[in-house]
C-alpha positions, 0 to 999 in steps of 0.5 A, a space after each residue: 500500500 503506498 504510504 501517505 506524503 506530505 501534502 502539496 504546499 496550498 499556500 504556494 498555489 494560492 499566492 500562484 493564483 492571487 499573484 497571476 490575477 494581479 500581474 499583467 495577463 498578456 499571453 504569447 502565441 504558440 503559432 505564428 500569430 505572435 503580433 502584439 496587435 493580434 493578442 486579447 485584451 483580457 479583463 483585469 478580473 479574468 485569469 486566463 490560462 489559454 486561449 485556443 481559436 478564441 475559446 478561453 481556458 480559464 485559470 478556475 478550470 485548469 486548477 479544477 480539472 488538475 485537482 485529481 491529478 494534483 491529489 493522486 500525485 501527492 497522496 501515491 508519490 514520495 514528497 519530493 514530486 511536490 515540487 515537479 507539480 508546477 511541470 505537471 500542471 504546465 502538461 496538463 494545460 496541453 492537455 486540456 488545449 489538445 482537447 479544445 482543438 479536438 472539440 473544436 474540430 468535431 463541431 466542425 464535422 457535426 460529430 455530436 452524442 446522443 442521449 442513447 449514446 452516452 448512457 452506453 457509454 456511461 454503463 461500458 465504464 460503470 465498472 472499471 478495473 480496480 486501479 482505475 475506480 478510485 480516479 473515477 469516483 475522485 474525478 466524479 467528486 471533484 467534477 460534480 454530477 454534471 460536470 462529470 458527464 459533461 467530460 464524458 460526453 466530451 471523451 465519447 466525441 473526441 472517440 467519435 472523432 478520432 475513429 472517422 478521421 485518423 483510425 478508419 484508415 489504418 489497418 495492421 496487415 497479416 504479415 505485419 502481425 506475423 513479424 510482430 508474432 515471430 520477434 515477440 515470442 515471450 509475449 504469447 507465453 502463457 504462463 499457469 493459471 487458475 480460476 478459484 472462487 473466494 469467500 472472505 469474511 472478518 474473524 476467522 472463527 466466522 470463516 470456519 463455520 462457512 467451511 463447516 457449512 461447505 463440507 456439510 453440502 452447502 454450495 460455495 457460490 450460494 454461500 459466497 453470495 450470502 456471506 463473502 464481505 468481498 466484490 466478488 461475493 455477487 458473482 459467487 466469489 469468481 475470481 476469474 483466472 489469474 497466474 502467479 503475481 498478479 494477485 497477493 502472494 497469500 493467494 498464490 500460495 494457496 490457490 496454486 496448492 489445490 487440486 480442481 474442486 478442492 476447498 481450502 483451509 482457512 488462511 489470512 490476508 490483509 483483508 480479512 479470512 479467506 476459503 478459496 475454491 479451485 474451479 479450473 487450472 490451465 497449465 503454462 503453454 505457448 499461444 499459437 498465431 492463430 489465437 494471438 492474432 486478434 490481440 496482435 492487431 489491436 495492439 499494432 493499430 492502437 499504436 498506429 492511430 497513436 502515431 497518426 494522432 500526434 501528427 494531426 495533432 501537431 498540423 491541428 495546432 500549427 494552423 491554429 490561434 493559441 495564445 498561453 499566459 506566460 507563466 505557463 511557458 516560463 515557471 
């Protein structure tokens, strides 16, 4: 678990804030529209932090929108990354430009998102992977119920957007799949895995009891379901299939030891007292071409149509107006 740090000094960011509101908020160009005649006057009362074709990023939604970054890197990193906070906050203005011209791009294909659209998309991440449902629900808090589905509208659009224009393009052809197959080989090494359900409880006295039950004829699903303190208890305890290292090395030790239908002992985690169930065991092979294909064609285009993205991107940004405070480009 990592350990909690220091928190980033709030006392710097708001003399940050108090100090750009006061000084003068001329911004620079980034393209080839650097003439002073061309830059906005901006109101003494406005702190802005971008302006791309005219469009303002204010300073508010820049700090609003890297707050989750700011709290994840203060609460997992060592404290000293506190001080790389101002580069990151730098970064993350690029960000949220790339995604203006991105926006700004799609309005002009007339790529929107209807409300059925939306609730797909809402439901295919309702349940992300665990490293990831902390960041969303921290993106949620931090966002507001309308602003949070405001921002996936937003990601859905860009999605829309980059599917017509960059990626609808790019294949990955059988040969190119078949080089990567041939120069990869450890990549489709399959290593053993196992596919065990849990039932996890808080004493071990209540754990040995759902044993007892287990081997008087209760079912372990039925059981899990009941009384497993785990997520997974609603799918009757199924941890899907894992190999070695990818859960916690209790797990390992025990799971790994069983025999297909076994019940273990009683064991201990840090989260509690644990029953595994082996359901399935699959022993270590190597993944033919065939089976890997598909995998190996996605895996070759997302790294196409990230090569081509970055291109547009940069055409995107040369023929376009953006003007940057400059503290954004000199701190």
């Amino acid at each position: 678990m990592n350990k909690r740090v220091k928190k980033p000094n709030w006392i710097y960011y708001a003399l940050i804030n108090i100090t750009m509101t006061v000084c003068l908020l001329a911004l620079i160009g980034c393209g080839d529209d650097n003439s002073s005649a061309d830059k906005p006057t901006v109101p003494a009362d406005d702190v802005v932090a971008a302006i791309v074709n005219g469009e303002v990023i204010s300073l508010a939604e820049l700090n609003k929108r890297f707050l989750p970054v700011k709290l994840q890197y203060s609460m997992s990193l060592p404290p000293q990354v506190e001080q790389n906070l101002p580069r990151l906050q730098q970064e993350f203005l690029q960000k949220l430009i790339d995604k203006k011209l991105l926006l700004q791009q799609a309005k002009k294909k007339g790529i929107t998102v209807d409300k059925a659209e939306l609730e797909a998309y809402i439901n295919n991440i309702s349940s992300p992977p665990p490293n990831q449902n902390a960041e969303l629900q921290q993106k949620k808090q931090v966002l507001g119920q309308e602003g949070w589905l405001q921002e996936l509208q937003q990601e859905l659009v860009i999605k829309k957007l980059i599917q017509q224009e960059v990626a609808a393009d790019i294949l990955v052809t059988e040969a190119e799949a078949k080089d990567y197959y041939e120069a990869n080989p450890e990549e489709f090494q399959q290593p053993e895995q196992v596919r065990v359900r849990q039932i996890m409880v808080e004493t071990e006295w209540e754990a040995e009891e759902i044993r007892r039950e287990i081997k008087g004829g209760e079912k372990f699903a039925k059981l899990a379901e009941a009384k497993s303190l785990s997520p997974d208890g609603a799918n009757g305890g199924d941890l899907g299939y894992f190999s070695r290292g990818q859960m916690p090395l209790e797990f390992d030790e025990v799971a790994f030891k069983l025999k297909k239908g076994e019940v273990s002992s009683v064991f201990k985690s840090s989260y509690g007292y644990h029953i595994f169930k082996l359901e399935h065991k699959r022993e270590a092979k190597t993944l033919v071409f065939d089976a890997s294909q598909k995998s190996i064609d996605q895996k070759l285009k997302a790294q196409k149509v990230d090569d081509a993205l970055t291109g547009w991107l940069k055409k995107l940004k040369r023929d376009a107006s953006i003007k940057i405070n400059p503290y954004f480009i000199n701190s």
